[in-house]
MINU-553464 format. One record per residue: x, y, z of N, C-alpha, C, O in turn; residue in one letter. Coordinates in steps of 0.1 Angstrom, whole numbers, padded with zeros to 4 digits, always signed. Last residue first. Layout:
N
XYZXYZXYZXYZA...
END
This chain:
189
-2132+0397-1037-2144+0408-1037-2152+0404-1048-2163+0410-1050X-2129+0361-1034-2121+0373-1031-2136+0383-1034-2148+0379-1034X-2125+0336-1060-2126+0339-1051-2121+0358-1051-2114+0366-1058X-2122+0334-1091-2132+0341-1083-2132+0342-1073-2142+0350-1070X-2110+0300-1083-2111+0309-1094-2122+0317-1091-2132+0311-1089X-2115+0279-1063-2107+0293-1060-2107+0305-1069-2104+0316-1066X-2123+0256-1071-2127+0259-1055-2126+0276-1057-2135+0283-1053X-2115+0251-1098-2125+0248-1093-2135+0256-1081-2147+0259-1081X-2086+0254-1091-2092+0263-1100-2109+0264-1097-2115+0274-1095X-2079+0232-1079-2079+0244-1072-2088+0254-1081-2097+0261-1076X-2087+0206-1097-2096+0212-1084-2088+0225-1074-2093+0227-1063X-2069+0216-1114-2081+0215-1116-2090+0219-1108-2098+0229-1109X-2037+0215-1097-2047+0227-1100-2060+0224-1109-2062+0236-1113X-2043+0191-1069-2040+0195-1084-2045+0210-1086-2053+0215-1078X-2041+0185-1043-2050+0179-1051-2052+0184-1067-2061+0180-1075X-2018+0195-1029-2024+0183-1025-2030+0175-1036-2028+0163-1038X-2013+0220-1041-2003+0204-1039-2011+0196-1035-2009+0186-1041X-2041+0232-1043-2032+0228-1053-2022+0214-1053-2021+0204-1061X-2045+0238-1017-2053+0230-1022-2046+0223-1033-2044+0210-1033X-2022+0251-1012-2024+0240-1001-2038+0230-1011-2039+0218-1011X-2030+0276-1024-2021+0267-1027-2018+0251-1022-2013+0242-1029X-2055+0282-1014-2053+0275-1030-2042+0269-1033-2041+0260-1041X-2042+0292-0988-2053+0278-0995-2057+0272-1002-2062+0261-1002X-2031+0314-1002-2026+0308-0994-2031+0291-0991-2024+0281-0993X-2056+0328-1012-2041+0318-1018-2035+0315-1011-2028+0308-1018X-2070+0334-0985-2074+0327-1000-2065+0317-1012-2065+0306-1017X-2055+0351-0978-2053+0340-0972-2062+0330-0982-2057+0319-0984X-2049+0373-0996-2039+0363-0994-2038+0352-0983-2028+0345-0980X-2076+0378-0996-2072+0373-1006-2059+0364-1006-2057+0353-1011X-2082+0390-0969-2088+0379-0974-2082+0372-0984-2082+0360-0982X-2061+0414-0971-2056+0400-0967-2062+0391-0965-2057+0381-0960X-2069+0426-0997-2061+0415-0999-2057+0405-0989-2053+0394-0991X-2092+0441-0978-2094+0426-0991-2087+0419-0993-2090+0407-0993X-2082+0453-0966-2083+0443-0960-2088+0434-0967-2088+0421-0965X-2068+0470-0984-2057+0460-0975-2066+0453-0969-2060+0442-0965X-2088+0490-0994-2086+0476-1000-2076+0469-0995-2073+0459-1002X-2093+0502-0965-2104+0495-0973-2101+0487-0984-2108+0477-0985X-2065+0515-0972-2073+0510-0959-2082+0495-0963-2080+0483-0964X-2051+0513-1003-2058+0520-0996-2060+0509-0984-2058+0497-0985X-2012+0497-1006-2030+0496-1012-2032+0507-0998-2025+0510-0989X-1992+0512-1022-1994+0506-1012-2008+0507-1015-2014+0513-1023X-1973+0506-1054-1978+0519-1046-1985+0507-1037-1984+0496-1041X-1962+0497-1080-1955+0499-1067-1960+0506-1054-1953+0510-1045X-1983+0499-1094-1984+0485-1084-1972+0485-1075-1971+0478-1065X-1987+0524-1102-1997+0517-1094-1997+0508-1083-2003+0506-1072X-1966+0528-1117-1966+0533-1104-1975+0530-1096-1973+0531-1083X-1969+0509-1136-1960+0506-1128-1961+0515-1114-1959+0511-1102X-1993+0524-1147-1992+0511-1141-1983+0504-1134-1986+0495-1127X-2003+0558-1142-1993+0547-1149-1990+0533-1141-1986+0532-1129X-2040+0568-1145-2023+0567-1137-2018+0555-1144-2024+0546-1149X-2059+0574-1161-2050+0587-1160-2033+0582-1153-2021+0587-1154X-2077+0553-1138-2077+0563-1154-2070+0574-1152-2073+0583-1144X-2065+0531-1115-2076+0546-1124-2068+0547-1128-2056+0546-1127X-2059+0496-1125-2055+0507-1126-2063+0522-1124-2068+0524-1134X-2088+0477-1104-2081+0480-1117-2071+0495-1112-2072+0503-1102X-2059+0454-1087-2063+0468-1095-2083+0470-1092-2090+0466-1083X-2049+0433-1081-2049+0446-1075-2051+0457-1078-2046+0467-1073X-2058+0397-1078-2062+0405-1084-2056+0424-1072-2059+0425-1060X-2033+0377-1078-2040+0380-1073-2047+0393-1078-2039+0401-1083X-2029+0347-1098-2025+0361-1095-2037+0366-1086-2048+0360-1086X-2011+0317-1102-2020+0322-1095-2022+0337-1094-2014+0341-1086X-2002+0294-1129-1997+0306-1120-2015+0305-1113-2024+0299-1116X-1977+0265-1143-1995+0276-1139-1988+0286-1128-1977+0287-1121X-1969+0268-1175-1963+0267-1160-1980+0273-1158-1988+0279-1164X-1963+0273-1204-1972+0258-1203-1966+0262-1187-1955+0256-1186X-1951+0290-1219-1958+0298-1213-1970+0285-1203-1980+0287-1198X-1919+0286-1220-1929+0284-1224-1941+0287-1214-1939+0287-1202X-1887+0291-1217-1886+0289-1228-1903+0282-1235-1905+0276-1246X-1881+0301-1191-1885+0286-1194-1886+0281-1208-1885+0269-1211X-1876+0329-1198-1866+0324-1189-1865+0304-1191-1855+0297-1193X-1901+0336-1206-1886+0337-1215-1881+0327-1209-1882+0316-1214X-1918+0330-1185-1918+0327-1199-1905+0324-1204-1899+0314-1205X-1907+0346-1167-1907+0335-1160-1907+0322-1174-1902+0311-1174X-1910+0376-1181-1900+0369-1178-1897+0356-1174-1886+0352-1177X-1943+0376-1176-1934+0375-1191-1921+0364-1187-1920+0352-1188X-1942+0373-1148-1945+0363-1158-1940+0362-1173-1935+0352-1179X-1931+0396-1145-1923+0389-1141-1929+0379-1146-1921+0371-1149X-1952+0414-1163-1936+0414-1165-1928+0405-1159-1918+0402-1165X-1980+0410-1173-1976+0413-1161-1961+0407-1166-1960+0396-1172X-1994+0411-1197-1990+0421-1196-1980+0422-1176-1976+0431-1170X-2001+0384-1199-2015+0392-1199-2008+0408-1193-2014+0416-1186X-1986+0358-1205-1983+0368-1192-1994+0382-1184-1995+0387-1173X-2012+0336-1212-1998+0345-1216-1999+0353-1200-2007+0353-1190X-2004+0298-1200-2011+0310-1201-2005+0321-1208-1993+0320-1210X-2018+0273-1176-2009+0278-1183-2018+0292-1191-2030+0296-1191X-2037+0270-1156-2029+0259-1159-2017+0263-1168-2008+0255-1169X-2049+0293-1134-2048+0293-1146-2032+0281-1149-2021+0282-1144X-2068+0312-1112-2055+0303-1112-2058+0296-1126-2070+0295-1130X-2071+0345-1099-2074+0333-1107-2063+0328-1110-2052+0333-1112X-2091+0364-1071-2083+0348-1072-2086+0347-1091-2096+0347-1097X-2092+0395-1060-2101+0389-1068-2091+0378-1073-2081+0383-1079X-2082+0417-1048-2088+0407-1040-2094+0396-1047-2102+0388-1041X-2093+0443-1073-2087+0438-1057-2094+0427-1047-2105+0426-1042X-2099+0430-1106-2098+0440-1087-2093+0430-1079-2091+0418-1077X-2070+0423-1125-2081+0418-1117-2087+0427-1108-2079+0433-1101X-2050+0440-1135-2063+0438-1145-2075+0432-1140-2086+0433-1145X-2030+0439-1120-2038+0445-1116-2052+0446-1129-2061+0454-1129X-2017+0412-1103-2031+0412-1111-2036+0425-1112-2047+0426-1107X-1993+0394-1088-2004+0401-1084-2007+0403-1102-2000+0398-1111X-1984+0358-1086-1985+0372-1090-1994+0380-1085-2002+0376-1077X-1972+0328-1083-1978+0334-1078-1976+0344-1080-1964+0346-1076X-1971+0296-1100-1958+0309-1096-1973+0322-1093-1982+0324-1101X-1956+0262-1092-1971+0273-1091-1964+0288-1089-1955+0292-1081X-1950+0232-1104-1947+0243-1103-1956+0253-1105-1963+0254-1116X-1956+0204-1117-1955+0210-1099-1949+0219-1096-1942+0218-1086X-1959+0209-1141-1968+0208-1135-1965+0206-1118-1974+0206-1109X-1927+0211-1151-1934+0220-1144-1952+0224-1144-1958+0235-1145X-1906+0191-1128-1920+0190-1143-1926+0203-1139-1930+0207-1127X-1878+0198-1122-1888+0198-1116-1899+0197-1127-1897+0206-1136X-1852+0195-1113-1853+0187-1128-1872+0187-1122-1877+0177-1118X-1837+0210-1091-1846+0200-1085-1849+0192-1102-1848+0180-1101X-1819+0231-1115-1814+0221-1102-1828+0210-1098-1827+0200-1104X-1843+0237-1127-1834+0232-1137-1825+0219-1123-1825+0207-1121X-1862+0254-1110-1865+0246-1118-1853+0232-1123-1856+0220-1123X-1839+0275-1102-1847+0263-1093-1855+0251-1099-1854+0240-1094X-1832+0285-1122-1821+0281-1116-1832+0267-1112-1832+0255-1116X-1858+0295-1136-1853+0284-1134-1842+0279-1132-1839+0269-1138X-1865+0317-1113-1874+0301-1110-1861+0291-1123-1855+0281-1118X-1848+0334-1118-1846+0329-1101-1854+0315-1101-1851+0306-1094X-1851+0339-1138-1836+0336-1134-1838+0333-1124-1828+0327-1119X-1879+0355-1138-1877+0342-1141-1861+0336-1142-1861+0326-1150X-1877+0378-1125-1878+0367-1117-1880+0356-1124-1883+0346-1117X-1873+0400-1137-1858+0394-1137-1865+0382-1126-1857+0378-1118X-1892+0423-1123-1890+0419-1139-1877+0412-1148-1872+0415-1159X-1889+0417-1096-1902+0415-1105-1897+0411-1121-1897+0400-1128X-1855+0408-1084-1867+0420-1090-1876+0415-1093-1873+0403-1092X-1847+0390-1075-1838+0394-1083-1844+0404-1090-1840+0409-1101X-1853+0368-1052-1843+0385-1049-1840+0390-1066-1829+0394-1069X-1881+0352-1048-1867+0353-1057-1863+0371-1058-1869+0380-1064X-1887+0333-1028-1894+0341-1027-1877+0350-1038-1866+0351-1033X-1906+0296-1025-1894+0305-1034-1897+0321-1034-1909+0324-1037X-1907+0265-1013-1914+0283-1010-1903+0288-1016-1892+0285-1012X-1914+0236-1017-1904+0244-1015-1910+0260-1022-1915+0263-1033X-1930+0206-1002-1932+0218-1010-1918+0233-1013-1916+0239-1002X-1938+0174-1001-1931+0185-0996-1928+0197-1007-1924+0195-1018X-1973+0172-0989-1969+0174-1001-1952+0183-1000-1953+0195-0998X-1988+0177-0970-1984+0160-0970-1974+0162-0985-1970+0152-0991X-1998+0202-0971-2009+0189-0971-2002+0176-0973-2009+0166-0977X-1966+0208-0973-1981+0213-0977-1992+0203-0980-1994+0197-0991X-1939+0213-0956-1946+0202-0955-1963+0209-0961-1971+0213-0953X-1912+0234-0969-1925+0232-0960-1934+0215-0965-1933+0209-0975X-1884+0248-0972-1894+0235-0976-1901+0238-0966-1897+0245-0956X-1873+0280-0986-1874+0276-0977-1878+0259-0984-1877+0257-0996X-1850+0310-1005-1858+0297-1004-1860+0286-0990-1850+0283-0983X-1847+0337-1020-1848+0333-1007-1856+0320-1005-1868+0320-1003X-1821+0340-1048-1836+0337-1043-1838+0332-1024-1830+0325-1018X-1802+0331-1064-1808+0341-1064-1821+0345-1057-1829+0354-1062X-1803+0298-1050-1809+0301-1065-1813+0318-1070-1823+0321-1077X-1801+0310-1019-1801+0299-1025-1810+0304-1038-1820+0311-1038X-1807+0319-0983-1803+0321-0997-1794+0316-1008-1782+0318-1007X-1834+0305-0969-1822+0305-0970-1816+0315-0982-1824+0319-0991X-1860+0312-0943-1851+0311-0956-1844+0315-0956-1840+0324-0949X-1869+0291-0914-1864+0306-0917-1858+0306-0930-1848+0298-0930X-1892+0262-0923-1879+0271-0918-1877+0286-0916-1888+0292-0916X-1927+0266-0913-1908+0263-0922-1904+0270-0917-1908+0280-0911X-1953+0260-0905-1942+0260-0901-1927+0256-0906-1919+0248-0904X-1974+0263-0923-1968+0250-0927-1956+0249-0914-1950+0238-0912X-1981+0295-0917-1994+0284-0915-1983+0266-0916-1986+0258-0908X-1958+0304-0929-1963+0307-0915-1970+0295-0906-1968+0289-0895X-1952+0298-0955-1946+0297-0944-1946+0296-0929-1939+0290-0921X-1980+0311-0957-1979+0298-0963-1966+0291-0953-1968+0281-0946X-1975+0339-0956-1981+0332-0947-1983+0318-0953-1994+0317-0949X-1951+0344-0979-1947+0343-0962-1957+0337-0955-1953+0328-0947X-1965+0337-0997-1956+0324-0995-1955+0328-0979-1957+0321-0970X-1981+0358-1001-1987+0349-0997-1979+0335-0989-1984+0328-0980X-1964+0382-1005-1966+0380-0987-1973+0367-0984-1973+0362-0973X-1951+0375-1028-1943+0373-1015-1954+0373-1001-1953+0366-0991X-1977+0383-1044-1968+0368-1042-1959+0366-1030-1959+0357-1022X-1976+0410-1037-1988+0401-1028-1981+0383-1030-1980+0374-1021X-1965+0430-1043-1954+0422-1037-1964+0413-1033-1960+0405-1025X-1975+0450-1062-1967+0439-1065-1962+0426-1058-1957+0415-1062X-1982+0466-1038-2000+0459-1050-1984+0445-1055-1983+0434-1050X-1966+0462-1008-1973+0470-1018-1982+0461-1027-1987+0451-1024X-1955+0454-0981-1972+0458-0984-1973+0465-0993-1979+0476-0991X-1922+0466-0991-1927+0456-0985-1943+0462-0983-1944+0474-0983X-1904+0479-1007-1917+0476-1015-1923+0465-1005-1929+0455-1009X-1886+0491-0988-1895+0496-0994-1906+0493-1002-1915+0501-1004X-1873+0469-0981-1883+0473-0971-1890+0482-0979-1902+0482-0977X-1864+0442-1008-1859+0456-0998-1874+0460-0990-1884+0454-0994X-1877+0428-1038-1865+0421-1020-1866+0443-1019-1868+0452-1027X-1905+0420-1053-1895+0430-1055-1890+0428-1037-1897+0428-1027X-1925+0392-1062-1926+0405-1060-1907+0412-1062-1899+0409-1071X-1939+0361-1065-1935+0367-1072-1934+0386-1061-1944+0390-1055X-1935+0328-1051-1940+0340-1053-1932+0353-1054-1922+0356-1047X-1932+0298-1065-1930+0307-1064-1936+0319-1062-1944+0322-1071X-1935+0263-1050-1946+0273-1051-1936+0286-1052-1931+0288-1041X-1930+0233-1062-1925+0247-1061-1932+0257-1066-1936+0261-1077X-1928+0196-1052-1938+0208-1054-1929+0219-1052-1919+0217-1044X-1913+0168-1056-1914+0180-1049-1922+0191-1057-1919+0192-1069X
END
């Protein structure tokens, strides 16, 4: 079994913001695969989906951004999952907006629920996906950045972007992250 986590923050208030782009990917991934309605399960809202033939389990984990690796490895540890079939999806704001990279392992590059996803596994060897939502401007604080809602003009990048990953991921189970990285690294503006 394949486990695609995406990464963001549970309540209506951070719903369409720069952090939450892992969650909206899985929701349209959910969408596009037809699953379930999620459950609540491993601190976390969890579904299966059928992904290119690959059965897949959509992880969208209640426990904050910076406390989501308690949510991957409950999930990890229960399924005894290798974690080369495990994909944890971020936003980016060191990337611009809209901008794909997928990466076989890695440091956290300052993004906090990766850190944590680190700690949590005890190694930085998991691949991720982030989406790019920055850059930060000059002068503003980075947490407030990515709590903050994207402009007009860059919402419709991301929702190129999150359909971009959305496809990377589908590319991924099916056919590895090599050839996703391949297809998808740079995708976007």
């Amino acid at each position: 079994m394949k486990i695609v986590v995406g990464l963001g923050n549970p309540g209506k208030q951070y719903e369409a913001t720069r952090h939450n782009v892992g969650f909206d990917t899985l929701r349209l991934l959910a969408e596009q695969f037809s699953a379930e309605t999620p459950k609540s399960k491993f601190d976390s809202y969890v579904t299966e989906a059928m992904v290119n033939g690959e059965r897949t389990l959509l992880v969208w984990p209640q426990t904050f951004m910076n406390r989501s690796g308690q949510a991957v490895r409950q999930v990890v540890q229960f399924y005894k999952t290798p974690l080369e079939d495990l994909l944890v999806i971020c936003d980016d704001f060191a990337l611009d907006v809209g901008r794909l990279r997928i990466r076989a392992k890695g440091s956290s590059g300052g993004q906090n629920g990766l850190k944590d996803v680190a700690q949590q596994l005890a190694t930085e060897d998991y691949q991720r996906l982030r989406i790019g939502v920055g850059p930060v401007p000059s002068g503003r604080n980075a947490a407030d950045f990515v709590l903050g809602r994207f402009a007009s003009k860059e919402r419709e990048l991301v929702e190129v972007a999150i359909a971009d990953a959305a496809a990377a991921v589908a590319c991924w189970a099916e056919a590895g992250v090599t050839e996703a990285m391949n297809k998808f690294n740079g995708a976007g503006s």
